[in-house]
Each structure stands twice: as structure tokens, then as C-alpha cells.
N, C-alpha and C positions, 0 to 999 in steps of 0.2 A: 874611729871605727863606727859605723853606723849602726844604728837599732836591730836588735832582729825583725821589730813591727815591719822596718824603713824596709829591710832586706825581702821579706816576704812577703810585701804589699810590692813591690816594682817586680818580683817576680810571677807574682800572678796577672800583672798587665802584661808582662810579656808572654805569658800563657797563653792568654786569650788572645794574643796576634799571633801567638804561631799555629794556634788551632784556626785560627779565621782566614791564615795565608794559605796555609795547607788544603784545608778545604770551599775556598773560592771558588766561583762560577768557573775561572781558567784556570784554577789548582791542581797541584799533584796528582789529585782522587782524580781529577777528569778525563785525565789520557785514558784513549781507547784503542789506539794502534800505533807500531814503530815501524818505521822500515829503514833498509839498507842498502847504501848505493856505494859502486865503488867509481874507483877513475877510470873512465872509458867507457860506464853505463851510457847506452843512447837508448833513447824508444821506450824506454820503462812505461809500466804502466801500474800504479797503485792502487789497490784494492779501494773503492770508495772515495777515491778523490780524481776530478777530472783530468784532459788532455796526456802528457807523458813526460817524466823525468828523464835529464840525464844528467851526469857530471864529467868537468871539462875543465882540467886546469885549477882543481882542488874548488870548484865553484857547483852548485848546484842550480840547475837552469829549468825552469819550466817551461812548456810550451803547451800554451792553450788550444784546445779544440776549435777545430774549424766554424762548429755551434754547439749550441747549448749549453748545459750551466760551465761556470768558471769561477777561477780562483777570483779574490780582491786580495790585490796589491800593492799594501799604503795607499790605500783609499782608490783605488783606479781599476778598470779590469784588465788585463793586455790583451793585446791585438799581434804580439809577436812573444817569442821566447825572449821569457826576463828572470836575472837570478834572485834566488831566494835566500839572503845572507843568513849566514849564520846567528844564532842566539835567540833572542826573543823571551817572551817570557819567564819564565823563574831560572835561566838555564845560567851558567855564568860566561863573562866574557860577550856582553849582549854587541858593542861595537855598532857598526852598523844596520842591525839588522830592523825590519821593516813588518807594519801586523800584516799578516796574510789570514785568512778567513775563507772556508768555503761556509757558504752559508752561516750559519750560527759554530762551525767549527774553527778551532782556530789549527793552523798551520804553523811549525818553527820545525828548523833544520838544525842539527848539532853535529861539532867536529869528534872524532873519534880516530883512533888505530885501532889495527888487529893483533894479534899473535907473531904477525908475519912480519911486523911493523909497518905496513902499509894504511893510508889513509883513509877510513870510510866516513862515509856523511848519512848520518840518521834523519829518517823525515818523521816528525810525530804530532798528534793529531789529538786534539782536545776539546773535547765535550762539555760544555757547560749543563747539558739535560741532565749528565749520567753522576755528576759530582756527587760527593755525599757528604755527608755530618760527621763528626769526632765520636756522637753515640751509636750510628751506622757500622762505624770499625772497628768500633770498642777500644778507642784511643784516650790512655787514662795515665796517670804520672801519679808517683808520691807528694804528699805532701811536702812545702816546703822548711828544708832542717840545713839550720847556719851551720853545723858542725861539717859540715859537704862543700863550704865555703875555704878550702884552703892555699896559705900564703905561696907564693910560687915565683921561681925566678924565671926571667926568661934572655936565653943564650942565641944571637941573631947568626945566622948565617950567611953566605951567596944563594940567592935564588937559586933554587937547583927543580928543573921539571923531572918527571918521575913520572912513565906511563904504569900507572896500577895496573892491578887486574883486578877486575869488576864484577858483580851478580851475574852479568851475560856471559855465557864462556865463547871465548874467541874476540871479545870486545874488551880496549882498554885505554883509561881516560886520563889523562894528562892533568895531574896535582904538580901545586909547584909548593917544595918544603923552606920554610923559611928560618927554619933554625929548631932549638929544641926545648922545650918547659921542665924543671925540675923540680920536685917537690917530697914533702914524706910525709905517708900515713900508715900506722900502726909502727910505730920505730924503724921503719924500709922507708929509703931513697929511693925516686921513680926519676925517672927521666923521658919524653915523651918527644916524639917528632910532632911538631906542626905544619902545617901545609899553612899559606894566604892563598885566600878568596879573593879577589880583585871587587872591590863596590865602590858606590858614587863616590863613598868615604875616602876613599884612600882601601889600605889593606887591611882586610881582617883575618887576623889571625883564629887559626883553628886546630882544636885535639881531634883526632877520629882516633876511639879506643875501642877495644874492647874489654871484660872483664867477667867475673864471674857468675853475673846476671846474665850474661849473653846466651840469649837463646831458650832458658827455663822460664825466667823473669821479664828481661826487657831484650829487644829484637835482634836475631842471633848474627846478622853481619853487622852489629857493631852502633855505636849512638857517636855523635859530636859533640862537643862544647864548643859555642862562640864565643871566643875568648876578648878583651879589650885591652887595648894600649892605655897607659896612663892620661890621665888630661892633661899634664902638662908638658906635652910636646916630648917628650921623652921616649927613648922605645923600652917602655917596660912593661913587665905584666906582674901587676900586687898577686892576683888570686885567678885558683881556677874554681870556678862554682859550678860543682858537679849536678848540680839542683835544675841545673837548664840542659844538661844530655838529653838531646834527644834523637829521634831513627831517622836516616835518609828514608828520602821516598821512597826504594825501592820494600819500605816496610807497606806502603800502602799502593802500590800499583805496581802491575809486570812490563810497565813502556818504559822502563829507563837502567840506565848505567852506572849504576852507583858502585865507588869506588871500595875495595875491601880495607881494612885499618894492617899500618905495615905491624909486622912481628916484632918490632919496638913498643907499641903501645898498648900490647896484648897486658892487661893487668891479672895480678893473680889473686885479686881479691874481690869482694862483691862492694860493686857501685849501690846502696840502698837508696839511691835515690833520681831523680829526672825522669824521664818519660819510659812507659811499662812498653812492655809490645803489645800492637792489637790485639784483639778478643778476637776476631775474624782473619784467620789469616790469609795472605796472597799467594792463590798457586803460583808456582813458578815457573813462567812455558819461557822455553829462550826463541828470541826473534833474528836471529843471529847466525847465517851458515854460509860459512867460507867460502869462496868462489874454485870450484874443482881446477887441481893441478893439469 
């Protein structure tokens, strides 16, 4: 069992990367617009970014202006309509996708469904000028307490996707659940859905909860824990440390689609600890309206 010193010294380095990921020149805080394409969009034309969008084949294709400014595409400008892959920056599932940059903005396109169950493709658009700080948002966390560090088993399942529904209404984002965590605090047995996150690593597994902080205390759709596999090759999981919950973006910008936590991992008791909600909150304007019957 390691130190509480050991325990609270590795989680303040991990503090300070997720406040320094978060808030990067091309971080969360930067997005400044999202938009919405569906299958069959031709001719689009995006507020503040050149030429015209369309999509074709579950593919997002740009076509640059005859002149003046233009996109950079993996280092190049086009001279003809070229796709714009999916992923890119902090999104998951990067795959192929390639930097695109107007100017000092950066450009990334992400896969999505509707309500309807049909395909939309999001184009969004990220400001390194307008980024800002952790004291900017007033993004603050409890200190770190081992008692939040608790034993936990974990029950593997079949990949199973699962289109959530999301902050955007009418938008919903494909988690894939990879089995379930169980554990007990205050004399009650919990049991929790995980989704994996696909990374260089292999899969990481992840809790999205909710709990009795949500919303008074810490940010009201809900906080994650990144959870780990054992180190020795094993699919297991010792602990979950509730000390590293912290908000999807959607706590700090209105450009994205953060997934809600299923009615499984709603907790009935207060989480005292991992990341507070900001001091500053995010109006919520939705970017998202369904294409007329």
C-alpha cells in the first residue's frame, strides 16, 4: 500500500497536467465555434472560415476558394476539394485525421448522431488567443484525501456502444461500455458502468458519475474518474480514486458534446472530493437544430 505522502504527491503532478491540458494554447477553453453538417450538405458555408463545406459519404470535404485566404491542410493549401478526417486534437478516436489551421485557428471535424439516429459531422474551431487560465474560471478541486482512494473490483464485459445523450439536445455521442466496477462506501454496495476511451495505450477505462456534489458543489452533468488496469497484464482494477474526478469540457466551453453519466452511476451520496465546478459558469446556448421534416 503506498504512502499517503507517495499518494498525494503523484496526484498533484497529475493536477497540474490536467489543468495545463485543459487550458493549452489548443485546449478546451479555446473553442470558439461548432457547427453542423449533415449527409447530403453541399455548398455550406461557415461563419468565419473560408470556401464551402459539404458532406458525402459520411466524409466531410472542403473546397477552397477560387482566392484568398484558405484553409492549411497537413501542411499544404488545396487547390481542389479535400477531406477533412475526423478527430484531431483532444477529441477521441483521432485515426486518421490531419492538422488543419486557418490562420493561427485550428480546425477538427467530429463524428456524431442525432435523436433521429442519423449521422452528423461537427466542424469546430479553436482559438489559441482566447484560451484562458484555471484562475480565469475559477477551476479549483479539494485537497488530496486517501480515504477517496477506494478497493474496487472490476467485472469485464463485450464492447457494447451506446449513443448517449449529451449537453447539446438533439446531439448524441457514441461511449463504448466495457463492463462494470463495484465497490462500497458507507456500508452500501455500488456498482458502476464504465465506458473505455481508446488511447496510444491501449484502453482506458472510465467511471462518468454523478453524485450528491453535482451541481451545488462540483459541475452539475456529472465528473469522471480515469481509472487503471493493473501493471501486471491482468484486466483488473485495485482502486477507484475518487481524488482525480474531474468535469468534461462541457464544464468549461459551450463548443462540445459531452456525454450525460447513465442512471447507473447516479450516486446517492456526496463525492467530497476531485475537481469543484467553476467559479465562472458556461452559458449554455445549443449549436444544434435538426434539419426540417
Amino acid at each position: 500500500m503506498p504512502t499517503n505522502e507517495h499518494l498525494a504527491g503523484q496526484w498533484r503532478e497529475w493536477r497540474h497536467t490536467r489543468v495545463a491540458e485543459l487550458t493549452r494554447p489548443y485546449g478546451w477553453t479555446a473553442l470558439v465555434a461548432q457547427f453542423w453538417l449533415h449527409e447530403g450538405t453541399a455548398g455550406a458555408v461557415l461563419e468565419g472560415l473560408p470556401g464551402t463545406w459539404a458532406v458525402s459519404e459520411g466524409r466531410v470535404l472542403y473546397t477552397p476558394p477560387v482566392s484568398g485566404p484558405n484553409l492549411s491542410v497537413n501542411g499544404e493549401y488545396p487547390s481542389a476539394p479535400v477531406e477533412i478526417p475526423t478527430g484531431r486534437n483532444q477529441t477521441y478516436g483521432h485515426g486518421g485525421s490531419v492538422p488543419v489551421y486557418f490562420g493561427d485557428r485550428e480546425v477538427e471535424t467530429v463524428p456524431r448522431t442525432n435523436d433521429a439516429g442519423d449521422r452528423i459531422l461537427g466542424v469546430r474551431v479553436r482559438d489559441p488567443h482566447v484560451s484562458v487560465s484555471a484562475a480565469e474560471i475559477g477551476l479549483t478541486a479539494f485537497e488530496y484525501d486517501p480515504a477517496w482512494r477506494i478497493p474496487s473490483v472490476f467485472t469485464p464485459s463485450a464492447r457494447n456502444d451506446i449513443e448517449a445523450v449529451t449537453v447539446e439536445t438533439g446531439v448524441r455521442e457514441t461511449t463504448t461500455q466495457i463492463g462494470t466496477l463495484a465497490f462500497s462506501h458507507g456500508g452500501t454496495d455500488y456498482e458502476v458502468v464504465l465506458i473505455g476511451k481508446d488511447s496510444a495505450h491501449g484502453v482506458q477505462p472510465v467511471a462518468h458519475i454523478r453524485d450528491r456534489t453535482s451541481g451545488p458543489v462540483s459541475y452539475g452533468a456529472g465528473r469522471v474518474v480515469e481509472l487503471q488496469f493493473s501493471g501486471d497484464g491482468a484486466e483488473r482494477i485495485d482502486f477507484i480514486d475518487f481524488n482525480y474526478a474531474h468535469a468534461l469540457p462541457c464544464a468549461v466551453t459551450n463548443f462540445v458534446t459531452c456525454p450525460l453519466p447513465p442512471r447507473q452511476n447516479h450516486l446517492d451520496f456526496e463525492v467530497l472530493a476531485g475537481e469543484k465546478k467553476p467559479a465562472n459558469d458556461v452559458a449554455r446556448v445549443l449549436t444544434y437544430e435538426a434539419p426540417a421534416t
